[in-house]
SEMARVEX-880818 format. One record per atom (N, C-alpha, C): residue in one letter; x, y, z. Coordinates in steps of 0.1 Angstrom, whole numbers, plus 5000, padded with zeros to 4 digits. Atoms other than C-alpha are relative to their C-alpha. Example, Ala and Ser with C-alpha at 12.3 -4.5 7.8 and 13.67 -1.06 7.14 Angstrom:
a500949885000
a512349555078
a500950125000
s499149895000
s513749895071
s499250115008
This chain:
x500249895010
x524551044986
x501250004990
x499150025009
x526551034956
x500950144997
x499949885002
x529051304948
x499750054992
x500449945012
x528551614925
x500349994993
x499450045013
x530851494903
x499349894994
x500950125003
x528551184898
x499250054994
x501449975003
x525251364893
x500450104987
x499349955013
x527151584866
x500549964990
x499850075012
x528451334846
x498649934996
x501050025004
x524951204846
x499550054991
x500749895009
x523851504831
x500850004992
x499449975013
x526351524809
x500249894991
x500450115011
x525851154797
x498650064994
x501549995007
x522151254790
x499850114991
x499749845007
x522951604773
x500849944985
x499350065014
x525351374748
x499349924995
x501050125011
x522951104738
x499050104995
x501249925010
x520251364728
x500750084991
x499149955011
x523251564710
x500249904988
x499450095008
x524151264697
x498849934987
x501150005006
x520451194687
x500150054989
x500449895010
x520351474663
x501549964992
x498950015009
x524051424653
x499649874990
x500050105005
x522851074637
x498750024992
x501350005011
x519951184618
x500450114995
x499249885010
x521651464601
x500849914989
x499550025011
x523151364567
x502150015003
x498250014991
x526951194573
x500450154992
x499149895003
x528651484551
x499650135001
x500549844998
x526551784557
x499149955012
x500549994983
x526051714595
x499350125006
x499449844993
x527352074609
x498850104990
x500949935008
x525252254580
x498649945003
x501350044997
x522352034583
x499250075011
x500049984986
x522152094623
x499750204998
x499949865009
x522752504614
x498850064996
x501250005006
x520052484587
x498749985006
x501950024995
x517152344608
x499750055011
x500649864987
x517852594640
x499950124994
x500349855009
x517952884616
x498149984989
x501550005006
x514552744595
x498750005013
x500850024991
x513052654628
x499850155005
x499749874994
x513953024642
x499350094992
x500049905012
x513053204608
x498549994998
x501250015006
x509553034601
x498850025011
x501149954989
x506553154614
x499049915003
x501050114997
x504552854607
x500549895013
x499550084989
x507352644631
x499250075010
x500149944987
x507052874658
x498450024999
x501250004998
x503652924652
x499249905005
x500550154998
x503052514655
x500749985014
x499550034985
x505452524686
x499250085011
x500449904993
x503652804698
x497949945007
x501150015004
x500452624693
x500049825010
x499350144996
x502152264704
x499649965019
x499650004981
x503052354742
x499450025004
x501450044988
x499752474757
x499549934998
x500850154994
x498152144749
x501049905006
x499150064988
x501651964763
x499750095012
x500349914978
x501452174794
x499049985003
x500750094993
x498352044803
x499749895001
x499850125006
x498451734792
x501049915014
x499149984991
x501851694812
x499850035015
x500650004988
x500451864841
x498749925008
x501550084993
x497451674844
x500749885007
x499450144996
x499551354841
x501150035013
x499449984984
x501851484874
x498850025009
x501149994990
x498751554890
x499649875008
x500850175004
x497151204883
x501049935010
x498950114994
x500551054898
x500250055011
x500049884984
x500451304930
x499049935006
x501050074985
x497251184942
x499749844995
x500350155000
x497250814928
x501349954996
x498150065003
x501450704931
x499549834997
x499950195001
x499550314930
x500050024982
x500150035015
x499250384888
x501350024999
x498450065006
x503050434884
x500449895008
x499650134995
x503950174909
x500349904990
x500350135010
x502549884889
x500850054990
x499249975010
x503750074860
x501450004996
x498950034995
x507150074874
x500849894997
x499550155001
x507449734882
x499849944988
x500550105015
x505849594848
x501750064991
x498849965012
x508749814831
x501149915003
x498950044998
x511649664854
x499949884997
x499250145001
x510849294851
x500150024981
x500450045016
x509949394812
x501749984993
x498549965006
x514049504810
x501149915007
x498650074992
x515749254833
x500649894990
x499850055011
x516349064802
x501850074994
x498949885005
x518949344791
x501449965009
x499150014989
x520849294820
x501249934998
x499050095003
x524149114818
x500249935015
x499950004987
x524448864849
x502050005000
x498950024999
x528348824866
x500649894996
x499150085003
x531048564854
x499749915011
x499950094983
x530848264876
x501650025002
x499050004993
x534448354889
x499650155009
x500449864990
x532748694903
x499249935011
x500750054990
x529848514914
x500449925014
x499750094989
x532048284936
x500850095010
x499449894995
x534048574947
x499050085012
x501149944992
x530548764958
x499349945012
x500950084990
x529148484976
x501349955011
x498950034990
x532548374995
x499950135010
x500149904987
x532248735008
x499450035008
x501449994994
x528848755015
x499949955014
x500450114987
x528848435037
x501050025009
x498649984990
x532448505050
x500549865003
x499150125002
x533848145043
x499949974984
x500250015014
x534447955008
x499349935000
x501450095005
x531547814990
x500349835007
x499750164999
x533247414994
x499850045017
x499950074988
x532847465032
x497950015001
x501550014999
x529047535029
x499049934991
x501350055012
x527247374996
x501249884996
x499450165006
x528046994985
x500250054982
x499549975012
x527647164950
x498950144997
x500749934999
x526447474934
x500150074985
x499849935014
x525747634899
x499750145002
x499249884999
x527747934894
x498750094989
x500949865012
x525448044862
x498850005005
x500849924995
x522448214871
x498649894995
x501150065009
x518847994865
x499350124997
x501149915004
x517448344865
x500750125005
x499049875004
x518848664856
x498750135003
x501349935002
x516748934867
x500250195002
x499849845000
x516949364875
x501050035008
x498849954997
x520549414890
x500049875011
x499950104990
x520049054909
x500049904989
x499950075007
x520648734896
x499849885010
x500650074987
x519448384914
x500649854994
x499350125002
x521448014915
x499749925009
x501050114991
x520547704929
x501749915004
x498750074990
x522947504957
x499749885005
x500250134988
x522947164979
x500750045011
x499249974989
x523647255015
x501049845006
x498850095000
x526747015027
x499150005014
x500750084979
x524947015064
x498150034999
x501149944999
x520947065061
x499550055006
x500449874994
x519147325077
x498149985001
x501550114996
x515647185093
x499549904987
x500350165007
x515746905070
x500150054981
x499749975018
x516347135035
x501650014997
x498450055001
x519146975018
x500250164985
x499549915010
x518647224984
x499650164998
x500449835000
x518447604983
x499650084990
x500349905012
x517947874962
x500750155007
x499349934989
x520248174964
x500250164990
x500049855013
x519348544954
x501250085001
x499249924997
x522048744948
x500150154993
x500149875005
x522449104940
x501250054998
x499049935010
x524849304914
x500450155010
x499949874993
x526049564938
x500650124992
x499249885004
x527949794916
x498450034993
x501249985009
x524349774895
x499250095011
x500949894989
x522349894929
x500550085005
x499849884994
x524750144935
x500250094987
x500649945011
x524150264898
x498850075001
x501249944998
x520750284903
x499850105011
x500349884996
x521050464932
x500250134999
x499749855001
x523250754921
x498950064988
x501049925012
x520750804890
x498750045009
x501149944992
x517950814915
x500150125011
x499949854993
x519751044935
x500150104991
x499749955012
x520151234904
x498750064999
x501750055002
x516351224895
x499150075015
x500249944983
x516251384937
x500550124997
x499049925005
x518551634924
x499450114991
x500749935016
x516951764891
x498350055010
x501149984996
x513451744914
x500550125008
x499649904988
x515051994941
x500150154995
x499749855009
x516252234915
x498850074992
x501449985007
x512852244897
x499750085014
x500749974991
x510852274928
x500750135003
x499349854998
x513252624935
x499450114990
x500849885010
x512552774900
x498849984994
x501349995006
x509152664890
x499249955011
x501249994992
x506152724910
x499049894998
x500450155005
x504652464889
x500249875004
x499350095000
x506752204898
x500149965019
x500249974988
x506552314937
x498649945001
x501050055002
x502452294931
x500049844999
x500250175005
x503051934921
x500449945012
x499250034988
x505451894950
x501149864996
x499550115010
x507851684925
x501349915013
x499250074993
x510351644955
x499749865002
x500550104996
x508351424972
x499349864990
x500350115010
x507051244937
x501849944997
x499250035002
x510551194930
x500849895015
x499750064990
x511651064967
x499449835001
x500950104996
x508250804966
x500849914989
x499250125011
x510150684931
x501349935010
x498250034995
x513650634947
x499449865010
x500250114992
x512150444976
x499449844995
x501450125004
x509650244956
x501049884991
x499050105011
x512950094930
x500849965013
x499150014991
x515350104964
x499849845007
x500650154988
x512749834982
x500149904993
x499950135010
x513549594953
x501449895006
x498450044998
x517149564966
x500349975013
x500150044985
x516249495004
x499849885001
x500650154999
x516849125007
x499749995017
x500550074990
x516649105045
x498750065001
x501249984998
x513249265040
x499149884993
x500550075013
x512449055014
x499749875010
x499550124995
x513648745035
x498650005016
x501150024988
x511248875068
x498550014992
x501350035006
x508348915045
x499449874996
x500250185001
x508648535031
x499749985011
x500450084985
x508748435069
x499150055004
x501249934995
x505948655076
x498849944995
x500950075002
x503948515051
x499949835004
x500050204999
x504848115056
x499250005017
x500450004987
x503948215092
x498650024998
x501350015000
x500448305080
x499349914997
x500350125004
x499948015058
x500649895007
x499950084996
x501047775080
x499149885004
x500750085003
x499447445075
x498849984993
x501350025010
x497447565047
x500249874988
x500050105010
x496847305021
x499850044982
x500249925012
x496347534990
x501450075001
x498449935003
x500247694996
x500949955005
x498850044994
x503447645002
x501050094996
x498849904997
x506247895012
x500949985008
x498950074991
x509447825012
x500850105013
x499449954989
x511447845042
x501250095000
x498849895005
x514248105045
x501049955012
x499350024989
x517748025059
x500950105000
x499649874992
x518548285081
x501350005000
x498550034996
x522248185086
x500950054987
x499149995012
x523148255047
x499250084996
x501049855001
x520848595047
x501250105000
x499149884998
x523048885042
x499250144993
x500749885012
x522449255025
x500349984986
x500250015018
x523349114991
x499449854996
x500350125007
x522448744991
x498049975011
x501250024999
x518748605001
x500249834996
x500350165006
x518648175005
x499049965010
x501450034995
x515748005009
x499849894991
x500450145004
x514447635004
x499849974984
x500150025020
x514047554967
x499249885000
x501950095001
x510847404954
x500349974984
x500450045016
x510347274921
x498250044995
x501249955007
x507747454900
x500250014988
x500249985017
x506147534870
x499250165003
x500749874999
x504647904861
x498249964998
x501349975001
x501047944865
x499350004986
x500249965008
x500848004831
x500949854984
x499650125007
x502447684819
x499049834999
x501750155000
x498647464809
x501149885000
x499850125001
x500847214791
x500949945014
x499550074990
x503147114822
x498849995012
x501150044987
x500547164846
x499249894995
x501150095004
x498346914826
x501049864999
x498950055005
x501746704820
x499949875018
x500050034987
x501646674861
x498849955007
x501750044992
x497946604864
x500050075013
x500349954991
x497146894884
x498750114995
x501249925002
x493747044882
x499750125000
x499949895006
x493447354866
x498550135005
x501449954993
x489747474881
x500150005014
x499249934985
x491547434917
x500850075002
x499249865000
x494047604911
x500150104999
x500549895004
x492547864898
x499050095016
x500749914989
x490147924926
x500550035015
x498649904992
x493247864948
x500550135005
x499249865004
x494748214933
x499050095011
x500749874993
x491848404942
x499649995017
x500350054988
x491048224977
x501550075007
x498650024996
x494948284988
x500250174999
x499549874999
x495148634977
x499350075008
x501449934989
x491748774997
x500649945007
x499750124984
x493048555026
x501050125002
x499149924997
x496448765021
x500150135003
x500549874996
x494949115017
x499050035010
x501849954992
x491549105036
x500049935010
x500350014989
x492148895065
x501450025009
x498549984994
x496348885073
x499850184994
x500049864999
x496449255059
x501350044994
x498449995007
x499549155040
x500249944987
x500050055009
x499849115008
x500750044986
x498949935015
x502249124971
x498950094992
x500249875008
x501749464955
x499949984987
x499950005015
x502649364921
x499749824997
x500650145002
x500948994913
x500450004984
x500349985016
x501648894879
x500249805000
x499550145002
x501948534865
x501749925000
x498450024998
x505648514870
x500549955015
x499949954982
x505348574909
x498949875006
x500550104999
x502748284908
x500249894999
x499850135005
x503647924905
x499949875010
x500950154997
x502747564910
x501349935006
x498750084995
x505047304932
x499749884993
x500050135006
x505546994911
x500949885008
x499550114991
x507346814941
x498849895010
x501450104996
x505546494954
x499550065009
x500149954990
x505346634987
x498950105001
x500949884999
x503546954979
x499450004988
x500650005020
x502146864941
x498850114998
x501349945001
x499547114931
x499850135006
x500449894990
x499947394955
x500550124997
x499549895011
x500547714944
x501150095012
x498849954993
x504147894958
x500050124992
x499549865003
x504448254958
x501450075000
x498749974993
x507548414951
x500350164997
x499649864998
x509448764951
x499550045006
x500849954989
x508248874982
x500450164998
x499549824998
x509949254976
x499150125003
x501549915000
x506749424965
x499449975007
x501050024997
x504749384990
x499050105011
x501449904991
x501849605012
x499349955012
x500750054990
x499749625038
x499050085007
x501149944998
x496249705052
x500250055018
x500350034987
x495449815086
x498750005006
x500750094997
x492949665106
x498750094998
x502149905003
x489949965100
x499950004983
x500449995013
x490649955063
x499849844997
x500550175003
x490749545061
x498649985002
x501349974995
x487849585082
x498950064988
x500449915012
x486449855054
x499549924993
x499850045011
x487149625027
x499149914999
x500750084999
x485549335041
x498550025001
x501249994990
x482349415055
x499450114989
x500749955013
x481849665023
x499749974987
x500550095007
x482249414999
x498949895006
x501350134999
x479649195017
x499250064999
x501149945001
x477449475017
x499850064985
x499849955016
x478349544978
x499649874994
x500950105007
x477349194969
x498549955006
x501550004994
x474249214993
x499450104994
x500749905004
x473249524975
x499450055010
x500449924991
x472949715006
x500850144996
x499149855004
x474150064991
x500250055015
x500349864991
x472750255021
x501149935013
x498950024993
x475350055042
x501050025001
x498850005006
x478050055021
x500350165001
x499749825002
x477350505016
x500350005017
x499549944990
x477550495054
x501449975007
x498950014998
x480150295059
x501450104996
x499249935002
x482050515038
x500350165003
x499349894994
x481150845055
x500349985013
x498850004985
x482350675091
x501250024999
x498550024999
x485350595078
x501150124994
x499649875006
x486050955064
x500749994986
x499350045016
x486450845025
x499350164996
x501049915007
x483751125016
x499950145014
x500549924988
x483551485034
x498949995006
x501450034988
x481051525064
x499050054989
x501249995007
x478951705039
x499549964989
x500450045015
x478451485016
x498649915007
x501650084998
x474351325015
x500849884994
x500250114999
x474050995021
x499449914993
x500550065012
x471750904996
x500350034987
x499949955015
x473251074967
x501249904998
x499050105003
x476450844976
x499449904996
x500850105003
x474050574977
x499349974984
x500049995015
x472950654943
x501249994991
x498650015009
x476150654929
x500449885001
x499150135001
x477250314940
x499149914993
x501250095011
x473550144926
x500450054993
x499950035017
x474450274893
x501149944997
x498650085002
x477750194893
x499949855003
x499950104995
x477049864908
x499049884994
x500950115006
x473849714895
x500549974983
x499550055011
x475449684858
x500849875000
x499150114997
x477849394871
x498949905002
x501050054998
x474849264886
x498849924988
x501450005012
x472749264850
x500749864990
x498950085008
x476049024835
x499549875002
x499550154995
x475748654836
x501349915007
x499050014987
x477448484864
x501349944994
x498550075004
x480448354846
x500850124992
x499449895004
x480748714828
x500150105014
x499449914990
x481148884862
x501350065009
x498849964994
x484149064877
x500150005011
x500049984989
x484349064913
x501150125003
x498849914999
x487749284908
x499550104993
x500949875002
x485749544886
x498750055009
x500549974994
x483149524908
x500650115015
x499449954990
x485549634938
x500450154999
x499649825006
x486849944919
x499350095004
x500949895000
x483550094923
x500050005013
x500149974985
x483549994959
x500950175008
x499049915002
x486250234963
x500250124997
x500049865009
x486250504933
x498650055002
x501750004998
x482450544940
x500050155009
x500049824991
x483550854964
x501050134995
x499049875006
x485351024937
x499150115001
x500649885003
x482851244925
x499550105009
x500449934989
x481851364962
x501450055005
x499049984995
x485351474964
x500449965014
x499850144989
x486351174982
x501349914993
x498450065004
x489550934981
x500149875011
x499550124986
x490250595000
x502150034995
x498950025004
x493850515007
x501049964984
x499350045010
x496550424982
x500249845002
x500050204998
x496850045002
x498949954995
x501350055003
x493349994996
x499849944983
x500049965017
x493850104958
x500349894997
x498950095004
x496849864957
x499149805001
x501350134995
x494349554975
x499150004989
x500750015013
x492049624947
x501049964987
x499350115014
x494449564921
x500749885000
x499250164997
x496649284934
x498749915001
x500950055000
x493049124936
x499749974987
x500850015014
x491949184899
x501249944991
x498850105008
x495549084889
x499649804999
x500150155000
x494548724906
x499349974994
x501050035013
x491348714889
x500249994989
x499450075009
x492748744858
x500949904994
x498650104996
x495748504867
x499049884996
x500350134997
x492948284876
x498749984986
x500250085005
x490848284850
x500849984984
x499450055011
x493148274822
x500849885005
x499650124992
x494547974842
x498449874993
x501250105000
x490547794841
x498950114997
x501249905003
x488348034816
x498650005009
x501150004995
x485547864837
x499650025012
x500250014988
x486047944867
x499150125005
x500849994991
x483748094892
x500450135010
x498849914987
x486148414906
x498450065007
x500549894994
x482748634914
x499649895013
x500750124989
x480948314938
x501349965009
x499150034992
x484548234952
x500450155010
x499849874993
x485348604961
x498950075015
x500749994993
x481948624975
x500249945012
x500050084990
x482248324996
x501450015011
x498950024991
x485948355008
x499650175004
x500249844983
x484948755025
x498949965008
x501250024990
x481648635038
x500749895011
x499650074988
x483948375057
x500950065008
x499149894991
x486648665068
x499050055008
x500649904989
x483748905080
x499249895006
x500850094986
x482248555096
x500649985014
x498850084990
x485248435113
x500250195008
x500049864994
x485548885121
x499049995010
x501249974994
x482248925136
x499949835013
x500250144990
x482348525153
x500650005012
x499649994987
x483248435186
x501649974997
x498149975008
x487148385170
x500350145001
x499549824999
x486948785161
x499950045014
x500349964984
x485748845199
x501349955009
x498850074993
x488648605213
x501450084996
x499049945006
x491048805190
x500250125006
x499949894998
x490049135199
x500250015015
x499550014988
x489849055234
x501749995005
x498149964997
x493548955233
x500750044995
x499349865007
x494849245218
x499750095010
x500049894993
x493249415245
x500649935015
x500150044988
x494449205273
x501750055005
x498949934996
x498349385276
x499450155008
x500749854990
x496249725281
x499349965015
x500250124991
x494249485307
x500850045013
x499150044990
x497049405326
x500750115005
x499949904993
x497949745333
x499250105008
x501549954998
x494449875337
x499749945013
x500450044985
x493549615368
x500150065007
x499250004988
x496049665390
x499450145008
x500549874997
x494950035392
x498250064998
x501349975000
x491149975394
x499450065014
x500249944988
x490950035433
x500150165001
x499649854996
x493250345430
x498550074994
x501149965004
x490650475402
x498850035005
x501749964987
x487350415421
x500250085011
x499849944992
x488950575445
x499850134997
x500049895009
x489650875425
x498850054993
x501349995007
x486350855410
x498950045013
x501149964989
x484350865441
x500450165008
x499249914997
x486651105455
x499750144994
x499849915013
x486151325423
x497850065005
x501749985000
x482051285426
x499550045016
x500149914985
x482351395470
x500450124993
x499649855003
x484151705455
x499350074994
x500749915012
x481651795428
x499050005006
x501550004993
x478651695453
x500150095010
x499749924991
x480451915479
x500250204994
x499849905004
x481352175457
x497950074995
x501249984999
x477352165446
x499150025014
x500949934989
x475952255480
x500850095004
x500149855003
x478152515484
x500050064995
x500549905010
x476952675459
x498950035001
x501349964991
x473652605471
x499650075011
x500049994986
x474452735501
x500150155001
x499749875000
x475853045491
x498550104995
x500849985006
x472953065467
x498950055011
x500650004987
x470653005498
x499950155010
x499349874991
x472653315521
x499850094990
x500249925004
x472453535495
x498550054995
x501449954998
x468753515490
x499449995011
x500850004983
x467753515530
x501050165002
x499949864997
x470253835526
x499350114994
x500249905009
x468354025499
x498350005009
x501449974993
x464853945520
x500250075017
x499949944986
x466454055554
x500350154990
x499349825000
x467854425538
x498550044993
x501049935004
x464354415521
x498950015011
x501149994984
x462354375555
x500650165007
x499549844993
x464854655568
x499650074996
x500349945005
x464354845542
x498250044999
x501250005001
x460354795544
x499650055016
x500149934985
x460854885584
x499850135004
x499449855000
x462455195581
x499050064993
x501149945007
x459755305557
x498450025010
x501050014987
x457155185580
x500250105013
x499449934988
x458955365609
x499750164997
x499749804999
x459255715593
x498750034992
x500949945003
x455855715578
x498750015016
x500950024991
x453855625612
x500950135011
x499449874993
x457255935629
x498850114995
x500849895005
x455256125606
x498750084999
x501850044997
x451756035611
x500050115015
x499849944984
x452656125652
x500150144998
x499549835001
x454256455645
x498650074999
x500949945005
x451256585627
x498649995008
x501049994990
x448856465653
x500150085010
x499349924985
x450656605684
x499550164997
x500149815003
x450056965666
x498550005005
């Protein structure tokens, strides 16, 4: 946490550039009068204050709406987020190669000449408080002789952090005096920011996510993800195998390399549904930058994913969800799809079933009415999803994010190969997730996920039956005496009523006697 003297000069840089604002649009020799003149006309005229007066309650809701909007859906600033930071890593200044050699000797904790045969100091890519250079390792590292080696501007990420503590700061003090601002619950909007720029600057996350994914795609033939060496991983540096590519977005080299542009493309969208809908892991922010082609003989053609930072993740009842509601969203099974979604509690218990059902045919058959090469599969998904707005309903935010990192590919892919085929590929790569789900694979899977519970479960099957039988003598025992009692207490209500019918008997026949004897 930064001190208060930090978060105060903050404020007092931002207090002087808006001063300074107004000081530069004022007239150089009649500044002071200028400045003067337009808080006294502003103050004096009734039309101002009448237009300010007039101004603010349509900002104030306007404004509030938009804190709302970002309260219950943080996936629209995210993206928005990220699109800003790579839009400004440009601005950036990277370090001196006499820093850079400085940073990295420390990092690794020996000098560069005892680890890289050679290594360029200037940056091939300069990017949001990190900057990334390419090396030859002097000993290779399972057989990669050349690297790639991110490194991070630390005085820059501990910038950004005090402004974000800053930004935590200003949110705390609000939430105190405005009830408004509490209603919003800005803390926690302001916290989700901090985290959400923070996880940019996590390379050993960064670094287990690559390995996470190479571990999924392992021996796919549509990707390649490079390897990470662990040994030259620190909190400011990130190396990892180095590939030769081209951007996704580069026809003429890709066509340069004779690599087919209509595989590639259906590649994108195959690779990303694979990543979200059957691993359950997959990059948050897709863009054509984060995409690209390997032009090494080895792997020619294959499309390498990179910046792993952003990235998300499903868990297995929403993948589940996703899958098995898009097969029933391109089966035009509504009445599947509305129930699925009140199992899975998207929609309150009292929401009818058929009215959701109506809601998703309308929404849905219009995609349907398109010609198959004008179809969206990624607009179609939205409705999967937003379909339980109006029943005051909400899926997750991962889900949200799975939907858009999806419609990103689709567009990736077909402005990649206008002709491509995203809605028939989309189809076909989930109907093979919820095949391979539902197949004797998903049965083998699920089974061994349950087989740790299993193995504690056995051992204690005797005790159990024991306990169980045990349980069902006590409740069988407890059930006859209760019968029993039941039993005794009605043979006692017919004995005291025999007495009772005795003694009656007795003292009407004393009576009978008496009256005779006279």
């Amino acid at each position: 946490m930064p001190p208060l003297f930090r978060r105060l000069l903050l404020l007092f840089h931002a207090l002087r550039y808006g001063a300074r604002l107004l000081w530069l649009a004022a007239p150089q020799h009649q500044r002071l009068h200028w400045i003067a003149t337009l808080a006294i006309r502003v103050h004096e005229s009734d039309g101002a204050r009448a237009s300010l007066h007039g101004v603010l309650p349509r900002l104030g809701p306007l404004a509030s709406g938009f804190a709302e909007a970002l309260a219950e859906h943080p996936e629209l600033a995210a993206g928005t987020l990220h699109d800003a930071i790579d839009a400004i890593e440009h601005l950036e200044a990277p370090l001196p190669p006499q820093e850079v050699e400085r940073s990295l000797s420390a990092a690794f904790g020996r000098p560069l000449s005892a680890l890289f045969i050679s290594i360029d100091l200037t940056p091939v890519r300069n990017g949001f408080a990190e900057q990334t250079h390419v090396a030859r390792l002097a000993e290779p590292v399972d057989g990669h002789h050349n690297v790639t080696i991110k490194l991070l501007r630390a005085a820059a990420v501990q910038q950004i952090g005090d402004e974000a503590a800053l930004l935590r700061w200003v949110a705390r003090w609000l939430e105190k005096l405005s009830g408004t601002a509490r209603r919003l619950n800005l803390r926690a909007l302001a916290q989700s920011f901090t985290d959400d720029v923070m996880r940019r600057f996590d390379l050993r996350a960064e670094a287990a996510n690559l390995s996470q994914t190479g571990h999924h795609f392992t021996g796919d033939a549509r990707l390649v993800v490079p390897s990470v060496i662990w040994d030259l991983c620190t909190t400011t540096t990130l190396t990892m195998q180095r590939i030769d590519t081209l951007s996704c977005a580069d026809i003429v080299g890709l066509h340069a390399h004779h690599i087919k542009l209509a595989t590639l493309a259906a590649h994108i969208v195959e690779v990303v549904a694979q990543q979200a809908f059957e691993h359950g892991f997959f990059h948050a922010a897709l863009d054509a930058e984060r995409v690209r082609v390997s032009i090494e003989p080895d792997s020619l053609g294959r499309l390498v994913l990179e910046d792993f930072a952003i990235m998300s993740s499903l868990s297995s009842q929403e993948r589940e969800f996703f899958v098995h509601g898009a097969s029933a969203l391109f089966e035009r099974d509504y009445g599947r799809l509305a129930a699925l979604h009140c199992n899975t509690g998207h929609v309150p218990p009292t929401t009818r079933t058929e009215m959701l059902e109506a809601e998703l045919r309308t929404r849905a058959e219009a995609h349907f009415a398109d010609e198959p090469e004008q179809r969206s599969a990624g607009a179609l998904f939205h409705h999967l999803l937003h379909a339980v707005q109006p029943f005051d309903g909400a899926v997750s935010v991962r889900l949200s994010n799975a939907q858009r990192s999806f419609e990103q590919a689709e567009a990736l892919a077909r402005a990649l190969h206008p002709g491509v085929d995203t809605w028939n590929i989309a189809r076909t790569a989930l109907a093979d997730i919820a095949r391979r789900d539902l197949g004797h694979r998903g049965w083998i899977r699920r089974i061994s996920q349950e087989l740790p519970h299993l193995a504690h479960i056995v051992p204690r099957v005797p005790q159990l039956a024991v306990r169980y039988l045990q349980h069902q003598h006590d409740q069988t025992a407890q059930h006859q005496h209760a019968q029993l009692a039941i039993d005794l207490e009605r043979e006692s209500r017919r004995t005291r009523r025999l007495l009772w019918a005795c003694a009656g008997c007795g003292a009407v026949l004393g009576l009978g006697a008496a009256l005779l004897l006279r």
